[in-house]
PDB file with one MODEL, atoms N, CA, C and O in Angstrom:
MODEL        1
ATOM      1  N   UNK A   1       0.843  -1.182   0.000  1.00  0.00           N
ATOM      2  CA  UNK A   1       0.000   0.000   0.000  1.00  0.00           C
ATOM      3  C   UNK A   1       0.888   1.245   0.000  1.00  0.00           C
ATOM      4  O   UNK A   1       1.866   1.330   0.743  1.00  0.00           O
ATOM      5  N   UNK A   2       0.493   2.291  -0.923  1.00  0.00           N
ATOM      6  CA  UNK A   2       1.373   3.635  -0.923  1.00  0.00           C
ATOM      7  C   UNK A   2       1.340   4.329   0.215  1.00  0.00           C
ATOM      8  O   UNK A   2       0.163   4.549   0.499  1.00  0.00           O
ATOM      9  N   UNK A   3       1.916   4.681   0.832  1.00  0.00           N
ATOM     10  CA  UNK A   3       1.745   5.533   2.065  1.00  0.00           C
ATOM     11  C   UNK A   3       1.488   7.363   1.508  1.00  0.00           C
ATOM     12  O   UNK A   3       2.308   8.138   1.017  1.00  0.00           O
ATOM     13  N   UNK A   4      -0.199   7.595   1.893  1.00  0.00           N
ATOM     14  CA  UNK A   4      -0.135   9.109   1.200  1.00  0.00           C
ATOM     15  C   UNK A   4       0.692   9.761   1.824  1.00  0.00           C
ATOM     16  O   UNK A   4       1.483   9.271   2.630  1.00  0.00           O
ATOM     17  N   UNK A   5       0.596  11.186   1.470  1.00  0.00           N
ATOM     18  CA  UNK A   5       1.316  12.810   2.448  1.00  0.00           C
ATOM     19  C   UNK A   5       0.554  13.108   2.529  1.00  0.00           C
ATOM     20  O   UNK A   5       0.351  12.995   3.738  1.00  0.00           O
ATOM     21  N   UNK A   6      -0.751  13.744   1.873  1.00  0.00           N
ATOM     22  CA  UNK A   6      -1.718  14.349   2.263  1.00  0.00           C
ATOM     23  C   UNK A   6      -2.349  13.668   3.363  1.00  0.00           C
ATOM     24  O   UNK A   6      -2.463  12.469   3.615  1.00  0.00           O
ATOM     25  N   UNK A   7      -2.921  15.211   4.252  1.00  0.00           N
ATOM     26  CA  UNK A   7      -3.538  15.183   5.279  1.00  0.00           C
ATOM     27  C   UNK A   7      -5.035  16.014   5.258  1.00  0.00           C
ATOM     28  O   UNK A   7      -5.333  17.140   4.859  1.00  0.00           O
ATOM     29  N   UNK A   8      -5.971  14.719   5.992  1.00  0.00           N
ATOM     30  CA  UNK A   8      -7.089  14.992   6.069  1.00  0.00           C
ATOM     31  C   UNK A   8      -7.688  15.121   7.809  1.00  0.00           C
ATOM     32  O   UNK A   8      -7.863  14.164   8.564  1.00  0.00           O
ATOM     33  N   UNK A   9      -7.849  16.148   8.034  1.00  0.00           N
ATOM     34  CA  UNK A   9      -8.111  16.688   9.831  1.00  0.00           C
ATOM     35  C   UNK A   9      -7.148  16.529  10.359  1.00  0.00           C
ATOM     36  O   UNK A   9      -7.145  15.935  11.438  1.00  0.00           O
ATOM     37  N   UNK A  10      -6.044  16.980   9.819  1.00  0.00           N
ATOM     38  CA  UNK A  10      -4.904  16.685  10.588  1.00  0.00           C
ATOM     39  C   UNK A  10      -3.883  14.838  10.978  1.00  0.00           C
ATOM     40  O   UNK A  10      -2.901  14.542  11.659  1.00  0.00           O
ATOM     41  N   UNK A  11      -4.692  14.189  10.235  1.00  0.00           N
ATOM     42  CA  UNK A  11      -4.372  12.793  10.202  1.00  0.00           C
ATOM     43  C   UNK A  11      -3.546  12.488   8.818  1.00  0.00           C
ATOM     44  O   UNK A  11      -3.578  13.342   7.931  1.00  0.00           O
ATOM     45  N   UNK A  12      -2.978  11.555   8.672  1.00  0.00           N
ATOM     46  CA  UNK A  12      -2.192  11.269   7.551  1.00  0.00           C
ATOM     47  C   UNK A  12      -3.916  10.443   6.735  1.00  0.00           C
ATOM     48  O   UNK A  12      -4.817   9.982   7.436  1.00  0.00           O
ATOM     49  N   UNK A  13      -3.934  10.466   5.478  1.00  0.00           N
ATOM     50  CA  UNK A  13      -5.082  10.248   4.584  1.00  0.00           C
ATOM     51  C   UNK A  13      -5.313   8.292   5.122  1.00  0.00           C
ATOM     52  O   UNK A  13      -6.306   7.667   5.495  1.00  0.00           O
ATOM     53  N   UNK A  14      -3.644   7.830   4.874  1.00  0.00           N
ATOM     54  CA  UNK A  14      -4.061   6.489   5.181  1.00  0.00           C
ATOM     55  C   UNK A  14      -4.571   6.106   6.094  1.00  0.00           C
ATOM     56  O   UNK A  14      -5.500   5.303   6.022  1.00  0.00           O
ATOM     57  N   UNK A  15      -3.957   6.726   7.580  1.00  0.00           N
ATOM     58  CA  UNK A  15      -4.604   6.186   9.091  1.00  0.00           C
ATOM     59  C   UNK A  15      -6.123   6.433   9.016  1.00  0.00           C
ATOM     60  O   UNK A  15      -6.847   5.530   9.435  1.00  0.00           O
ATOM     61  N   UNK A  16      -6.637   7.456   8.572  1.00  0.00           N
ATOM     62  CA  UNK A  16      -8.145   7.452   8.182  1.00  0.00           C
ATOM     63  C   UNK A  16      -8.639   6.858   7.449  1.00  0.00           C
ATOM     64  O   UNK A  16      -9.833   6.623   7.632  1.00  0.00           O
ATOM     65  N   UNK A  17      -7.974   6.330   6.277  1.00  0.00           N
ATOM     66  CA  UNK A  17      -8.872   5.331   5.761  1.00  0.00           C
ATOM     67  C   UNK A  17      -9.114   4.115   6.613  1.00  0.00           C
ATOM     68  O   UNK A  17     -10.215   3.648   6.907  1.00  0.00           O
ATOM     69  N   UNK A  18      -7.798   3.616   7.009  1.00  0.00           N
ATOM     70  CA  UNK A  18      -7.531   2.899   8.056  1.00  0.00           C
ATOM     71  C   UNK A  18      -8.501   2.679   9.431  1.00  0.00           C
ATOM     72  O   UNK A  18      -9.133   1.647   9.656  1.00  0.00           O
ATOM     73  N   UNK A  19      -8.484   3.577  10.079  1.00  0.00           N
ATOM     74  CA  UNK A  19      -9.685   4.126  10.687  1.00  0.00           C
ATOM     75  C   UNK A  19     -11.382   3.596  10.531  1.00  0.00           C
ATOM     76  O   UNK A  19     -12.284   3.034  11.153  1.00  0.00           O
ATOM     77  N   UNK A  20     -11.121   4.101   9.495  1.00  0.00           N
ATOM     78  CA  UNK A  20     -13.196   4.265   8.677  1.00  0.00           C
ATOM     79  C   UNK A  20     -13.307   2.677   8.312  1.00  0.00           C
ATOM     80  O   UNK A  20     -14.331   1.996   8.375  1.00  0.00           O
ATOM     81  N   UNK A  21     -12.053   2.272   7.931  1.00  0.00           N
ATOM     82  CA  UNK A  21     -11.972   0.290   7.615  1.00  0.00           C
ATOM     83  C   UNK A  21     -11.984  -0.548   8.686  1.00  0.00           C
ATOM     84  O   UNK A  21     -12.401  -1.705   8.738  1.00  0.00           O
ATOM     85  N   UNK A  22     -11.288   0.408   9.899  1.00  0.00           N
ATOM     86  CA  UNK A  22     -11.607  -0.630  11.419  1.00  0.00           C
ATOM     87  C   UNK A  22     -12.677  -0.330  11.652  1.00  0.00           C
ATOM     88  O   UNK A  22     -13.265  -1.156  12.350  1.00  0.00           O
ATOM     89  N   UNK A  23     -13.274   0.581  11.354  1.00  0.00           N
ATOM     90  CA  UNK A  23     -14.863   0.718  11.944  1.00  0.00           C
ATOM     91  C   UNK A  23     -15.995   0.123  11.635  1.00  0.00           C
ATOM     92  O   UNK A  23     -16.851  -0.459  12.301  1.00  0.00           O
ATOM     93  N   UNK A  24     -15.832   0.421  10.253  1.00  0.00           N
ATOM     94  CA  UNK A  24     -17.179  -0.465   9.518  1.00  0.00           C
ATOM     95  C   UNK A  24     -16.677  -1.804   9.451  1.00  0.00           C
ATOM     96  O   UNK A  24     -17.627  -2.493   9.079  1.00  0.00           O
ATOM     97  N   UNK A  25     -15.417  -2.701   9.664  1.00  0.00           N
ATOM     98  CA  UNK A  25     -14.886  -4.069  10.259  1.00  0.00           C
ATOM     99  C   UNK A  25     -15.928  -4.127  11.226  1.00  0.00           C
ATOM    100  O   UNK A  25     -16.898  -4.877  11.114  1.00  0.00           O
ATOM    101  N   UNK A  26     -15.708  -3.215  12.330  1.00  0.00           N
ATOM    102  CA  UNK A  26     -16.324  -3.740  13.796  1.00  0.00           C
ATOM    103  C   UNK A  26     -17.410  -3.954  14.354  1.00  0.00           C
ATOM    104  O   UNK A  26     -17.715  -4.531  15.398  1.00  0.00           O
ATOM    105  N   UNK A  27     -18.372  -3.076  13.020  1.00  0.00           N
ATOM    106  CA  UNK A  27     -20.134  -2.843  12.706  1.00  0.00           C
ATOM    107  C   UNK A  27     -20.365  -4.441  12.191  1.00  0.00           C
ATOM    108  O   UNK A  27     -21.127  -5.247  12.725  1.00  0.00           O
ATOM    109  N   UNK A  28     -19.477  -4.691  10.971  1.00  0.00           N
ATOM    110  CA  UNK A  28     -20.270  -5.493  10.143  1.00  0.00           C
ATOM    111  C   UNK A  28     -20.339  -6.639  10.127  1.00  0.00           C
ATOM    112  O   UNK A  28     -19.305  -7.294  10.261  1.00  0.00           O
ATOM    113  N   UNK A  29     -21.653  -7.307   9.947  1.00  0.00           N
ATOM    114  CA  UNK A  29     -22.469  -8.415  10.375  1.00  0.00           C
ATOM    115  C   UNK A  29     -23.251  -8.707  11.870  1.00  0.00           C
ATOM    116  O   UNK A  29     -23.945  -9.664  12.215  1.00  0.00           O
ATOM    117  N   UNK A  30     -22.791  -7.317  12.701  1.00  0.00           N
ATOM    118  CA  UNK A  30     -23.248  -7.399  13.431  1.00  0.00           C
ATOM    119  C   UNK A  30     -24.955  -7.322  13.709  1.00  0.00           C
ATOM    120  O   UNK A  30     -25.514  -6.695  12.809  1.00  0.00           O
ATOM    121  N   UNK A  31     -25.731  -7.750  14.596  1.00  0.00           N
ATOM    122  CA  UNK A  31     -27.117  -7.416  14.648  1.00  0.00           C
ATOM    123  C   UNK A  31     -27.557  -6.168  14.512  1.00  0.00           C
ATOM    124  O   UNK A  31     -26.693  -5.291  14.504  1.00  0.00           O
ATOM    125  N   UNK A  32     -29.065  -5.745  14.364  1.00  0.00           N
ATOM    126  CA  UNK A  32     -29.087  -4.750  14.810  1.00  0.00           C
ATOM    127  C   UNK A  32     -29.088  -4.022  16.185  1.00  0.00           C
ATOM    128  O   UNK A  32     -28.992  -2.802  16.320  1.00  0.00           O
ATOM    129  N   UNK A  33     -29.190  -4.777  17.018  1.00  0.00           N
ATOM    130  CA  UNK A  33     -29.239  -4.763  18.646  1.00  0.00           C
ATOM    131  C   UNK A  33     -28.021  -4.150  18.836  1.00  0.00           C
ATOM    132  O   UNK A  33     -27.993  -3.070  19.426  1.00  0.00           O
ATOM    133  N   UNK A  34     -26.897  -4.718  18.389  1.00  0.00           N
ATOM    134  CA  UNK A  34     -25.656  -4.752  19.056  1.00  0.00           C
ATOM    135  C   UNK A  34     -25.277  -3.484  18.451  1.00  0.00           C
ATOM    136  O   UNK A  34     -24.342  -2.920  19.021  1.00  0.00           O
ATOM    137  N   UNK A  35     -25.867  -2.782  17.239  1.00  0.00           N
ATOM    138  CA  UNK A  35     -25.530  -1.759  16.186  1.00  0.00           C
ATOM    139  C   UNK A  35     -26.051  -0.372  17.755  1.00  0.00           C
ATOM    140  O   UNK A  35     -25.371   0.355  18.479  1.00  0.00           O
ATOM    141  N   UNK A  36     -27.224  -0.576  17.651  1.00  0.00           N
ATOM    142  CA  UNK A  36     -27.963   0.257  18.266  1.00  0.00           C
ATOM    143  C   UNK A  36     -27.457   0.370  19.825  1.00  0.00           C
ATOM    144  O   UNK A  36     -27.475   1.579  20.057  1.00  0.00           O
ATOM    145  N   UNK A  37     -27.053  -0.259  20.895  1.00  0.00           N
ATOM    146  CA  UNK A  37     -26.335  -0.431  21.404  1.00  0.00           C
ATOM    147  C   UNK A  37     -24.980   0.223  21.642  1.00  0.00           C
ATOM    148  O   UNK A  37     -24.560   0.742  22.676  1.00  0.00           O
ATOM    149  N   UNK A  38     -24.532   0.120  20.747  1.00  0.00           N
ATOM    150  CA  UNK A  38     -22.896   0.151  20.207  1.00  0.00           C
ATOM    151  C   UNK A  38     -23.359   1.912  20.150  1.00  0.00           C
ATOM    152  O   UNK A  38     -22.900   2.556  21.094  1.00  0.00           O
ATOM    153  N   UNK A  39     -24.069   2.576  19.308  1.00  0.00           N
ATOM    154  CA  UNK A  39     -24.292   3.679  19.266  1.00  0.00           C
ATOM    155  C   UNK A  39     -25.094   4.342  20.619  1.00  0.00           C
ATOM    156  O   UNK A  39     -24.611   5.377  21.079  1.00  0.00           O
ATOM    157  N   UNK A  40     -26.349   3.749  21.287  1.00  0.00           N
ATOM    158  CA  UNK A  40     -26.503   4.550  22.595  1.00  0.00           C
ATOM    159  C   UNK A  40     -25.483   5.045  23.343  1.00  0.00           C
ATOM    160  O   UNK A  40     -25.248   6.200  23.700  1.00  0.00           O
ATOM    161  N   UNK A  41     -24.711   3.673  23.602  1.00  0.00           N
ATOM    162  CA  UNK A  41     -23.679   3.301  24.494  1.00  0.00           C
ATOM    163  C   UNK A  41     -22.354   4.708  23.655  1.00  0.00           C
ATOM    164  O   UNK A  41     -21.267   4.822  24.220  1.00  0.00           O
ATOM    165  N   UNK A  42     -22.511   5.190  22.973  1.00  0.00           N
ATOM    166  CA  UNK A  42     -21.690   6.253  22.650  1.00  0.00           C
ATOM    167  C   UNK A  42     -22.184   7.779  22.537  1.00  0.00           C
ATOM    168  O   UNK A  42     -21.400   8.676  22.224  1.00  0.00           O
ATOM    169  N   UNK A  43     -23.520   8.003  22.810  1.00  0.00           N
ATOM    170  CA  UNK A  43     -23.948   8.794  22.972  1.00  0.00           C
ATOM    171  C   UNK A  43     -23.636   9.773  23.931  1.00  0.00           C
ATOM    172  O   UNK A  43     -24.321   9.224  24.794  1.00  0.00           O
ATOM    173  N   UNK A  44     -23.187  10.751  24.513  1.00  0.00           N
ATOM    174  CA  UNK A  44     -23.043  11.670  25.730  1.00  0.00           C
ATOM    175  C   UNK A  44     -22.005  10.472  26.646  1.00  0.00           C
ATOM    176  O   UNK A  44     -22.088  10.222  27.848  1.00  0.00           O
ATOM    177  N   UNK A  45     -21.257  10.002  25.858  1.00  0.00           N
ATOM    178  CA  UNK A  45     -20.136   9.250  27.003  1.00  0.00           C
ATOM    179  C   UNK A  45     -18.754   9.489  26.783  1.00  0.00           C
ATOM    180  O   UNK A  45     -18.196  10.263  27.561  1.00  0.00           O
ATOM    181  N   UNK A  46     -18.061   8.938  25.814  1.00  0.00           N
ATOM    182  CA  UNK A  46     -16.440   9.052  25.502  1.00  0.00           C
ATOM    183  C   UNK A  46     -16.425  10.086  24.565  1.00  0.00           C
ATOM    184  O   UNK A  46     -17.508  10.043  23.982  1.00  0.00           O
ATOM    185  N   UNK A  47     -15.757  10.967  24.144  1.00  0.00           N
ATOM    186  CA  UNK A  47     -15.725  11.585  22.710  1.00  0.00           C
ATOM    187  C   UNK A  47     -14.933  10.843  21.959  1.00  0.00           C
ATOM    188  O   UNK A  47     -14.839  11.113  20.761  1.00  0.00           O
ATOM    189  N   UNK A  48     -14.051   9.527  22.643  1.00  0.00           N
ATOM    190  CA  UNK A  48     -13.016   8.915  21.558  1.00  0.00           C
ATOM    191  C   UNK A  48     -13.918   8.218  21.084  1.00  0.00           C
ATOM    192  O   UNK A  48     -13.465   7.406  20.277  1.00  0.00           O
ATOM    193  N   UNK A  49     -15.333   8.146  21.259  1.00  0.00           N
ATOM    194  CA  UNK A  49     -16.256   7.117  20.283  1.00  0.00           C
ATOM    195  C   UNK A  49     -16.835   8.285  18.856  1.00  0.00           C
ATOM    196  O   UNK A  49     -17.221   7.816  17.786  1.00  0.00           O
ATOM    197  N   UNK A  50     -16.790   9.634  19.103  1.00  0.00           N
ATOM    198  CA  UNK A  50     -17.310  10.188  18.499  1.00  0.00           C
ATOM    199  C   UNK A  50     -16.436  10.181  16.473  1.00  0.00           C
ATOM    200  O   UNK A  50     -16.827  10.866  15.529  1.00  0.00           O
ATOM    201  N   UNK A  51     -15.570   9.433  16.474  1.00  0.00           N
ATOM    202  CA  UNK A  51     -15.068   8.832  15.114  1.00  0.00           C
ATOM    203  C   UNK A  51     -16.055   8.045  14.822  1.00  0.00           C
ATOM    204  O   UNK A  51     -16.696   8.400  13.832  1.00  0.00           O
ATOM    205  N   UNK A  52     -16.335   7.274  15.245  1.00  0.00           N
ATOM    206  CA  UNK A  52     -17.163   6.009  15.181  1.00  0.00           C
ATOM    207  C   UNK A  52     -18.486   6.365  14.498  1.00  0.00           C
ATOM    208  O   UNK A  52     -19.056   6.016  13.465  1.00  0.00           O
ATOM    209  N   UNK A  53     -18.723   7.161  15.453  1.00  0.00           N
ATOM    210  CA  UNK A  53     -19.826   7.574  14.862  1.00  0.00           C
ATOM    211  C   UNK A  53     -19.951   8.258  13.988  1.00  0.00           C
ATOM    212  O   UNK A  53     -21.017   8.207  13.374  1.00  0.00           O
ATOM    213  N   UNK A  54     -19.136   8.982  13.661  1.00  0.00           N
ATOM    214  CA  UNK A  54     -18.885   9.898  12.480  1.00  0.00           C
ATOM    215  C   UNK A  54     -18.531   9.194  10.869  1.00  0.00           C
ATOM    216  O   UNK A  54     -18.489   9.679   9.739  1.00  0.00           O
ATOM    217  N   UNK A  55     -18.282   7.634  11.500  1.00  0.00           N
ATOM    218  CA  UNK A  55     -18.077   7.018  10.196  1.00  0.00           C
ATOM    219  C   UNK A  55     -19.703   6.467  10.067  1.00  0.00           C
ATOM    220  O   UNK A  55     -20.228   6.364   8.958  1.00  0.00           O
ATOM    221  N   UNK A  56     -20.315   6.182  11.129  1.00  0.00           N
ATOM    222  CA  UNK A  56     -21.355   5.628  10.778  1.00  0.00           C
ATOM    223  C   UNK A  56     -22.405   6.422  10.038  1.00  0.00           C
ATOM    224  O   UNK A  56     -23.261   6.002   9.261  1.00  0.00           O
ATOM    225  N   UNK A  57     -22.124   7.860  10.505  1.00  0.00           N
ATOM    226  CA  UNK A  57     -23.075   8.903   9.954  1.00  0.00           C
ATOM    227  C   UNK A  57     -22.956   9.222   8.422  1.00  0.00           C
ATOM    228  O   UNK A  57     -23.892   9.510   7.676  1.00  0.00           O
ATOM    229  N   UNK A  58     -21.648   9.119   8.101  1.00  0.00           N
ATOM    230  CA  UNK A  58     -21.458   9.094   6.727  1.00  0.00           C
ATOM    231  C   UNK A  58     -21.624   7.664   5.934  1.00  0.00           C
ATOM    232  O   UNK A  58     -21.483   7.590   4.714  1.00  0.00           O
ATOM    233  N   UNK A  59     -21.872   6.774   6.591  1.00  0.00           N
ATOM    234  CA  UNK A  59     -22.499   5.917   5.554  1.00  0.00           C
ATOM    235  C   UNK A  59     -23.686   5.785   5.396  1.00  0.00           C
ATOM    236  O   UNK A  59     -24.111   5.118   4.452  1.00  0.00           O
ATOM    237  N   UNK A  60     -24.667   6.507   6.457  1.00  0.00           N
ATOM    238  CA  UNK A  60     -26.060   6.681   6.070  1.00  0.00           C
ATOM    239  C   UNK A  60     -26.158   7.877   5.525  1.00  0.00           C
ATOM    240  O   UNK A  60     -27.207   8.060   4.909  1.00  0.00           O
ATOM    241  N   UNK A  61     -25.104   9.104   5.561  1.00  0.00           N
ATOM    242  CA  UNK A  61     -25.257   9.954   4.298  1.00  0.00           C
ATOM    243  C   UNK A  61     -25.182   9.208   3.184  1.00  0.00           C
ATOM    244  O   UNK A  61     -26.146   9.112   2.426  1.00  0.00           O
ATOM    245  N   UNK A  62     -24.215   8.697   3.001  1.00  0.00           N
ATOM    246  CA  UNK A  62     -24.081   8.342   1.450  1.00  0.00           C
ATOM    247  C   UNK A  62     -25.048   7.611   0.739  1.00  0.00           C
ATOM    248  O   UNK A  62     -25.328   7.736  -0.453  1.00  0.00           O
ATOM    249  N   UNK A  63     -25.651   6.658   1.752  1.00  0.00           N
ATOM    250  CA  UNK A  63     -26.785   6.001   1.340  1.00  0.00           C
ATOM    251  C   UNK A  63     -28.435   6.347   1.183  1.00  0.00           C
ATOM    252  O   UNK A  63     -29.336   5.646   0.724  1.00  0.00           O
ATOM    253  N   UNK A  64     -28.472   8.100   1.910  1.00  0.00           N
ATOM    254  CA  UNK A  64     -29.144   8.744   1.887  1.00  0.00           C
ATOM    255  C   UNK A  64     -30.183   9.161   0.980  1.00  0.00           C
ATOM    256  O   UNK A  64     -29.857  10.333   0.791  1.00  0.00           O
ATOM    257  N   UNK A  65     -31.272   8.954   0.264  1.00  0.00           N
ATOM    258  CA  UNK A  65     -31.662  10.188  -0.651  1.00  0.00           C
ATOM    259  C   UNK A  65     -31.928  11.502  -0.506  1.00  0.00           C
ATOM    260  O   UNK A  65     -32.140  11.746   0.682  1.00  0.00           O
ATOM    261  N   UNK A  66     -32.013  12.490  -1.219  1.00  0.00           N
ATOM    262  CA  UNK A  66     -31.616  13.743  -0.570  1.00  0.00           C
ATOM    263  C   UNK A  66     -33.024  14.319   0.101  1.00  0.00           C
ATOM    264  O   UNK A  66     -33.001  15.481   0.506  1.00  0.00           O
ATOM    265  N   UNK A  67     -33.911  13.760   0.197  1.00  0.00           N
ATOM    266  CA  UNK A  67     -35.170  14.082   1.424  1.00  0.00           C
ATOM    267  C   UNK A  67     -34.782  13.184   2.547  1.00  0.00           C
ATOM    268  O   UNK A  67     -35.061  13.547   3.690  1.00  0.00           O
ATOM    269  N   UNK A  68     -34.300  12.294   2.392  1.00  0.00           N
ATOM    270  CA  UNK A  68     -33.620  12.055   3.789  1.00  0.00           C
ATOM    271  C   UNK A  68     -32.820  12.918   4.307  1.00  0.00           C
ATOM    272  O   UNK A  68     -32.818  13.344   5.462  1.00  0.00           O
ATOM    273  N   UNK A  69     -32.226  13.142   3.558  1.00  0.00           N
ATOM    274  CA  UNK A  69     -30.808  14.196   3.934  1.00  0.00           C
ATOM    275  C   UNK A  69     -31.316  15.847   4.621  1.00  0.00           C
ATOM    276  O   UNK A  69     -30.837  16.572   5.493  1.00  0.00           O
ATOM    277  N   UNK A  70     -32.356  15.932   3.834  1.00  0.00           N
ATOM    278  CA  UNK A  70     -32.881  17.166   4.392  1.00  0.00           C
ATOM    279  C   UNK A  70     -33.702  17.072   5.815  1.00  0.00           C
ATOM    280  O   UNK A  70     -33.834  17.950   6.667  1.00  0.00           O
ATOM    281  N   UNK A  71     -34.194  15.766   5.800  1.00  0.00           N
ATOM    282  CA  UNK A  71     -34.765  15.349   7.126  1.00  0.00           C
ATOM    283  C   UNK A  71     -33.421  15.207   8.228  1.00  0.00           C
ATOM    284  O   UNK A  71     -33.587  15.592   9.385  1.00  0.00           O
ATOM    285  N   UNK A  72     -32.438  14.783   7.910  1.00  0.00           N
ATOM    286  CA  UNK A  72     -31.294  14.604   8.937  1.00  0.00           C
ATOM    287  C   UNK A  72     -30.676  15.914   8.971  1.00  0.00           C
ATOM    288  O   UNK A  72     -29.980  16.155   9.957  1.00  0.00           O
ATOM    289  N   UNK A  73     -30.793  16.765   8.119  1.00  0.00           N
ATOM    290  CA  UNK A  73     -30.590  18.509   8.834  1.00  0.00           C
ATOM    291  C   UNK A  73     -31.925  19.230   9.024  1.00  0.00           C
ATOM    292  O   UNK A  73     -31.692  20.199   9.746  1.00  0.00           O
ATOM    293  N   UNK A  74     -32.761  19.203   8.813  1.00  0.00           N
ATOM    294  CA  UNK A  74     -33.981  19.534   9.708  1.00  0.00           C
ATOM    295  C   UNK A  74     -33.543  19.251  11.334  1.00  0.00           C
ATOM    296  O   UNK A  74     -33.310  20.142  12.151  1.00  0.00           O
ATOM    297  N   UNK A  75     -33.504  18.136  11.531  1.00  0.00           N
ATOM    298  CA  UNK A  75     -33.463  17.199  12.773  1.00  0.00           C
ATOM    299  C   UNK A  75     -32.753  18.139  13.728  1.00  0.00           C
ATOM    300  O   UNK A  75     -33.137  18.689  14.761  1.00  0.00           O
ATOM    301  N   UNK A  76     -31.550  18.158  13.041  1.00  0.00           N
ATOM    302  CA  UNK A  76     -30.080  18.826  13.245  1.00  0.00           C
ATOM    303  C   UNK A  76     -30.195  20.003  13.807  1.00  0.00           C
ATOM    304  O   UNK A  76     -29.790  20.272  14.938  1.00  0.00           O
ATOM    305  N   UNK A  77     -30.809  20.841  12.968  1.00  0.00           N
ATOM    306  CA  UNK A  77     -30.748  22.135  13.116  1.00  0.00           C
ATOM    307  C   UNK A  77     -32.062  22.469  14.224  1.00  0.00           C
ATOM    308  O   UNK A  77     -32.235  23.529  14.826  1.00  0.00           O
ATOM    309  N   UNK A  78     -32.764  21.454  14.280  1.00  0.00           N
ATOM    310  CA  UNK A  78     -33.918  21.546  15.425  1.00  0.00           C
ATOM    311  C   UNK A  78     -32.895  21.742  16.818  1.00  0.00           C
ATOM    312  O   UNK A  78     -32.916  22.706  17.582  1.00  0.00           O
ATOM    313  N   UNK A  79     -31.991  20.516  16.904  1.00  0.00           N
ATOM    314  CA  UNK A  79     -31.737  20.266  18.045  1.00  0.00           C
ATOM    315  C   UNK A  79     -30.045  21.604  18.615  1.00  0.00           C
ATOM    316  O   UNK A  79     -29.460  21.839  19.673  1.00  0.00           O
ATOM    317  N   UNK A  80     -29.919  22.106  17.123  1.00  0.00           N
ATOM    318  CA  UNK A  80     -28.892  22.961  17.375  1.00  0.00           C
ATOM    319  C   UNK A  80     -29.698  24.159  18.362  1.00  0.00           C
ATOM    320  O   UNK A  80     -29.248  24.664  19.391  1.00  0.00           O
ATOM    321  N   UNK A  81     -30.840  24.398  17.798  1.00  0.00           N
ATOM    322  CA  UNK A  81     -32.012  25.739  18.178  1.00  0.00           C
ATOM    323  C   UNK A  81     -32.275  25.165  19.774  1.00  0.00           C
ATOM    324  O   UNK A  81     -31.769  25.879  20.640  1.00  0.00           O
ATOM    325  N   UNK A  82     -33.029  23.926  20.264  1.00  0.00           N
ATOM    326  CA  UNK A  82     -32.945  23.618  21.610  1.00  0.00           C
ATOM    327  C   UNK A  82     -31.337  23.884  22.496  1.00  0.00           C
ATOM    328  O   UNK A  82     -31.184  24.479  23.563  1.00  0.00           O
ATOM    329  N   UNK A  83     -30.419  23.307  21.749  1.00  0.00           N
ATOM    330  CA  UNK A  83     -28.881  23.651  22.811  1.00  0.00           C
ATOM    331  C   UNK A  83     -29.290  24.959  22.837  1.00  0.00           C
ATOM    332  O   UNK A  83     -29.897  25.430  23.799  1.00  0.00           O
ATOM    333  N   UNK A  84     -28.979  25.636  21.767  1.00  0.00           N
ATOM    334  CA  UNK A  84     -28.594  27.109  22.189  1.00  0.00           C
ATOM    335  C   UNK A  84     -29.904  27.541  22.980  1.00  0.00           C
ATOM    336  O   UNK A  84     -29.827  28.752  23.183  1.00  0.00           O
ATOM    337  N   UNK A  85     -30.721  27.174  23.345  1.00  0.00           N
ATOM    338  CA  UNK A  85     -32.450  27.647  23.769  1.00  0.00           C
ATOM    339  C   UNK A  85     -31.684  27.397  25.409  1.00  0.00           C
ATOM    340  O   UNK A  85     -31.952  28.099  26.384  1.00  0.00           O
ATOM    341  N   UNK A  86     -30.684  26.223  25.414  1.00  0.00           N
ATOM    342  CA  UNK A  86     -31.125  25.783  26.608  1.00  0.00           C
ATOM    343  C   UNK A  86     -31.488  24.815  27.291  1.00  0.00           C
ATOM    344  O   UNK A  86     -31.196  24.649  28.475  1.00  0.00           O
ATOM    345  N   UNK A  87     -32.634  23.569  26.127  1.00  0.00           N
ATOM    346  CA  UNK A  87     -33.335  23.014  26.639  1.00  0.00           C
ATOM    347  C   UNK A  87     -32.441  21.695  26.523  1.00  0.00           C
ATOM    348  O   UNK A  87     -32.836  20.636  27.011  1.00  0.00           O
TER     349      UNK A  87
ENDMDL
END
């Protein structure tokens, strides 16, 4: 494998691919229980899970159609308006 130079968030390009390949490894074939789970269980707890999730979020972007997509920033931007509210 070529080792890139370019850097993506400050990471070398490969360790992130690397990364996004241990992740969806560690998802897949799993149930959905253990999926759902795996994500509560990362919710408001570690931020070192918050990769994880960030890979997971982009594969339901990608798989998205774009009224989904607008429904997952609707959502978004609801819950940006409650933080800053407060609630």
């Amino acid at each position: 494998m070529k080792q890139a130079h370019a850097k993506e968030g400050g990471l070398p390009v490969a360790v992130t691919l690397n990364l996004r390949q241990a992740i969806v490894q560690k998802v897949k074939n799993k149930p959905d229980e253990d999926i759902v789970d795996m994500i509560e269980g990362s919710i408001d707890y570690d931020e070192r899970a918050l990769p994880g999730l960030g890979v997971l979020f982009e594969l339901i972007w990608k798989a998205s159609s774009s009224e989904a997509r607008q429904q997952l920033i609707d959502t978004l931007q609801s819950k940006l308006q409650d933080e800053q509210a407060g609630k």
